[in-house]
C-alpha positions, 0 to 999 in steps of 0.5 A: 500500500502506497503512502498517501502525499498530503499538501498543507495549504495556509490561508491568511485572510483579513480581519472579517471573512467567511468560511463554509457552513456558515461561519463568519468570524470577526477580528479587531484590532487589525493593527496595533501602534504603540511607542513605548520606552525600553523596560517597560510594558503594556497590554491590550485586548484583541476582540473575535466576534463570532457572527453564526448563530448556531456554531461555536469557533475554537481559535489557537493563538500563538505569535509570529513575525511579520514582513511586508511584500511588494505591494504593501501587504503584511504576511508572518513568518516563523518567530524570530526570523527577522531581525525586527521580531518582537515575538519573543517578547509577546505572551497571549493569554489564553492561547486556545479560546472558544467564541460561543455563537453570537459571542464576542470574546477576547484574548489578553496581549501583554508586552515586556519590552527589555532595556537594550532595545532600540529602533522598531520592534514588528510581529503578528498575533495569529489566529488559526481557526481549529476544526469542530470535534466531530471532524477528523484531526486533519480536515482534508480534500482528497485529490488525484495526488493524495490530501490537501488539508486547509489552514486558515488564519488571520493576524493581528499586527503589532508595530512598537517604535522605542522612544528614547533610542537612536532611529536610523531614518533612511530610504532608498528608490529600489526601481522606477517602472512605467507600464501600461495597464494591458501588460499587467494582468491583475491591474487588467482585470481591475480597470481594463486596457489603455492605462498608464502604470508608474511605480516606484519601488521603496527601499527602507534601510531604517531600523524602524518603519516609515510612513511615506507619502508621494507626489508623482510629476510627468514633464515633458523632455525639455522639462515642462510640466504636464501632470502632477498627481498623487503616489501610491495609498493606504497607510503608507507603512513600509517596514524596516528591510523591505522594498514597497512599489508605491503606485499611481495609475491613470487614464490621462492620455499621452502622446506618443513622444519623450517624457520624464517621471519624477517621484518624490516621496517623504517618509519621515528622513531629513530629505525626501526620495527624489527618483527621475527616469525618462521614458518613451511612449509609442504606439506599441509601447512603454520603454524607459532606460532603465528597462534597458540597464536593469538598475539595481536599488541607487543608494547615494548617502553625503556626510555630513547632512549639515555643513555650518560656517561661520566666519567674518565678511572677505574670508576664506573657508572650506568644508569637505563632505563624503559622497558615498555609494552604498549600493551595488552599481556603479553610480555617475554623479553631478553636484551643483549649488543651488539656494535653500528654501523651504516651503510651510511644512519644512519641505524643500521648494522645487528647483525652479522657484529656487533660483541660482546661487551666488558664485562665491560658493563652489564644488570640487570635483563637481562631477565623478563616478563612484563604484559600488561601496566606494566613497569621494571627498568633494571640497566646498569652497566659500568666499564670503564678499567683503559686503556681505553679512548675515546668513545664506543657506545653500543646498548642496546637491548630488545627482546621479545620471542615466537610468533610474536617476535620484538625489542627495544632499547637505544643508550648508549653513553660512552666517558672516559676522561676529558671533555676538551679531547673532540673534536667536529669537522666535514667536509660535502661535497655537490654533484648534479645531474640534471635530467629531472624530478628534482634535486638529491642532495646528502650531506655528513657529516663525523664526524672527531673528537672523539665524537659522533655528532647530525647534523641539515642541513639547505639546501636552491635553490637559483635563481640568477637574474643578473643586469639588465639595462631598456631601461630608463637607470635604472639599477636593482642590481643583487638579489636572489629569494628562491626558497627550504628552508629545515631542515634536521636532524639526526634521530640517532648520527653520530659516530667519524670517520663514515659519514652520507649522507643525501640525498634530491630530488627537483621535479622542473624544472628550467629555463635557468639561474645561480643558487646556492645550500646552505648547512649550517651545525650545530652540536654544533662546528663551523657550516658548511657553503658551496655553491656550484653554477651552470648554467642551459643552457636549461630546466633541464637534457639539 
């Protein structure tokens, strides 16, 4: 008697899913965030809902890692098989529950993150849904080539960023792609034939996970403007270690002829992602260069990301900065020097309403190659007029060519004069508004002196509970309860006469009761202290 082949197949499926006789089972929280300090610890309950009116669901629970796949979606892995696991950590109690019909149960997660840690800490606590008694132990289909037996499971996913730590904040572009809709066949049965298909592959090199948002421009070959339109969705999570495609589709039409993508995508770092490939539309097809090289991920890296000098009106100076190729092809860059500016949010304005920088600030080499892992020192020279005094800033910028094309940068940071001719001064401002779901709150800082600011933000909710008398006669003094304690800082300097909006959202509905926002700002002068209070009548929006 031959030996019977049996095949395992795992379904993860989503928080809310259906499976035969008449199950269906809900999951939630889909995904938990926390930030937490190292040595400390914290739970939180996961809800199963069974939905069948006659059936009870008995679920195993056991926790797993998690990784992300290239379009963005999370899968698990075995414990302990990433380097970001956190599952070692994690404990669920109970580790088998059953959820009677019509039932909402839950199961305890608790978290005991050690000291030592750092960065970004990722898992999954799986549900696998057992089979009833009366069924066999391994619940199979039998096919022409033996058993296949299901699995089915679902995950709640865990992300911990560790305050307090140092965060390694770096991505990459991995690949630039531009396809039409007909070539790929799971977006084809989606919208149909005839669309344009533009995805930038994300690379995150950080030790924790960023949270991306992108812009998509089309120009034409002599570089005007044609289409601007968002990149990629969704949350925008990409976890430490994995390259996700972020993705933007459109039915606009082209005309056949020569055009230039250009993404840019912030995700948290000190500059954003800026990757450019030029492609070719014909009537038969999409080409772009770097279909033809098969680029590799461009992993272009300058040290250090800010260059301060301070010197006096008709003086020399010169800094060196290290451009560093860490990725796997060899690279040919261009530098060039070009006015720094950003706009409200701390992001760098485009080039074109930059305008030119002054010929007392130079490059050398301005261009070279480097190969894969190796490194090159460029001089940048500064010969401050006789004139000239106060604060310039620049924004040294490398360029790589051909193919997937992308950029890097440093800050420089000139002030001319004597150091007591500094002046660090600043003013904020601090506006709210309630709504059903939450409170927005916007800060300004503006910078009002003549040299260039780094804020750190303090922000605090506050709860005031007035005085109250028992009916013994005791009187309870007024108190405040804490409700948000947050830091904010700047990822990029704000500039003398420029400001800064850092804008905060609190997903909390508040009571009836008098309350008080509490910003503190510190920039290296006299901090900035404002509180601003307010009276909720009703729940929030009322």
């Amino acid at each position: 008697m031959g030996m019977r082949r049996i095949s395992l197949i795992i379904l993860l499926l989503a928080g809310v899913f259906l499976l035969g006789q008449g199950v269906s089972v809900r999951m939630d929280p889909i995904v938990v965030s926390k930030t937490v300090s190292p040595g400390t610890s914290f739970n939180y309950e996961i809800f199963l809902e069974n939905d069948n009116e006659f059936n009870p669901v008995t679920f195993k629970a056991f926790v797993m890692d998690v990784v992300e796949t290239a379009d963005g979606a999370y899968d698990v892995r075995q414990p302990g098989s990433t380097n970001y696991s956190i599952a070692r950590w994690v404990k669920v109690e109970p580790d088998i529950i059953t959820v009677p019909p019509k039932t909402t149960k839950s199961v305890l997660v608790t978290v005991n993150i050690p000291r030592g840690v750092s960065g970004g800490l990722y898992g999954a606590v799986v549900f696998e849904i057992q089979p009833p008694q009366e069924q066999t132990q391994r619940p199979a289909e039998e096919g022409a080539y033996g058993e296949v037996e299901f699995r089915y499971r679902m995950a709640s996913f865990l992300e911990v960023v560790l305050s307090g730590t140092r965060h390694r904040v770096e991505a990459f572009p991995a690949y630039f792609k531009v396809e039409r809709s007909d070539d790929i066949p799971s977006i084809r049965m989606q919208i149909g034939d005839g669309a344009l298909v533009f995805t930038l592959g994300v690379l995150n090199k950080s030790n924790v996970h960023i949270v991306t948002k992108g812009t998509l421009t089309i120009k034409t070959k002599d570089g005007r403007t044609i289409a601007r339109m968002p990149l990629g969705g969704g949350r925008g999570v990409i976890l430490p270690e994995a390259t996700v495609g972020m993705r933007t589709i459109t039915r606009r039409y082209f005309p056949p002829g020569e055009y230039i993508a250009r993404a840019v995508v912030d995700y948290g770092g000190r500059r954003p992602i800026v990757a450019e490939t030029p492609f070719t539309i014909t009537e038969e097809k999409i080409e772009t260069e770097e279909e033809k090289t098969e680029s590799a991920p461009v992993m272009l890296s300058i040290e250090p990301a800010d260059v301060e000098i301070k010197a006096i009106p008709g003086s020399f100076r010169s800094e060196i900065v290290k451009v560093s190729n860490l990725g796997n092809e060899t690279l040919s860059v261009n530098g060039k020097v070009l006015p720094l500016k950003y706009d409200l949010y701390g992001e760098l304005l485009p080039e074109e309403d930059r305008g030119k920088a002054p010929e007392w600030i130079s490059l050398r080499p301005s261009s070279f190659t480097l190969r894969p892992g190796q490194s090159r020192n460029v001089r940048l020279s500064v010969k401050i007029p006789k004139d000239f005094t106060g604060a310039y800033y620049a924004d040294v910028l490398f360029r790589t060519t051909k193919g997937l094309q992308t950029e890097a940068g440093a800050n420089l940071l000139i002030f001319a004069g004597k150091e007591e001719n500094i002046t660090k001064s600043a003013s904020a401002s601090v506006s709210y508004e309630i709504k059903e779901n939450g409170i927005y709150v916007d800060i300004v800082f503006e910078n009002t002196g003549n040299y260039h600011l780094n804020p750190q933000i303090a922000f605090g909710l506050n709860k005031i509970i007035p005085q109250q008398v028992t009916d013994e006669g005791l009187i309870i003094p007024e108190k405040t309860e804490v409700l948000i304690q947050e830091n904010i800082s700047s990822t990029n300097p704000v500039l003398p006469g420029t400001k800064r909006i850092f804008s905060v959202f609190i997903p909390m509905i508040l009571e009836k009761g008098k309350y008080e926002l509490l910003v503190r700002c510190d920039y290296g002068s006299n901090p900035i202290l404002i509180k601003e209070p307010f009276q909720i009548e009703g729940g929030n929006g009322e």
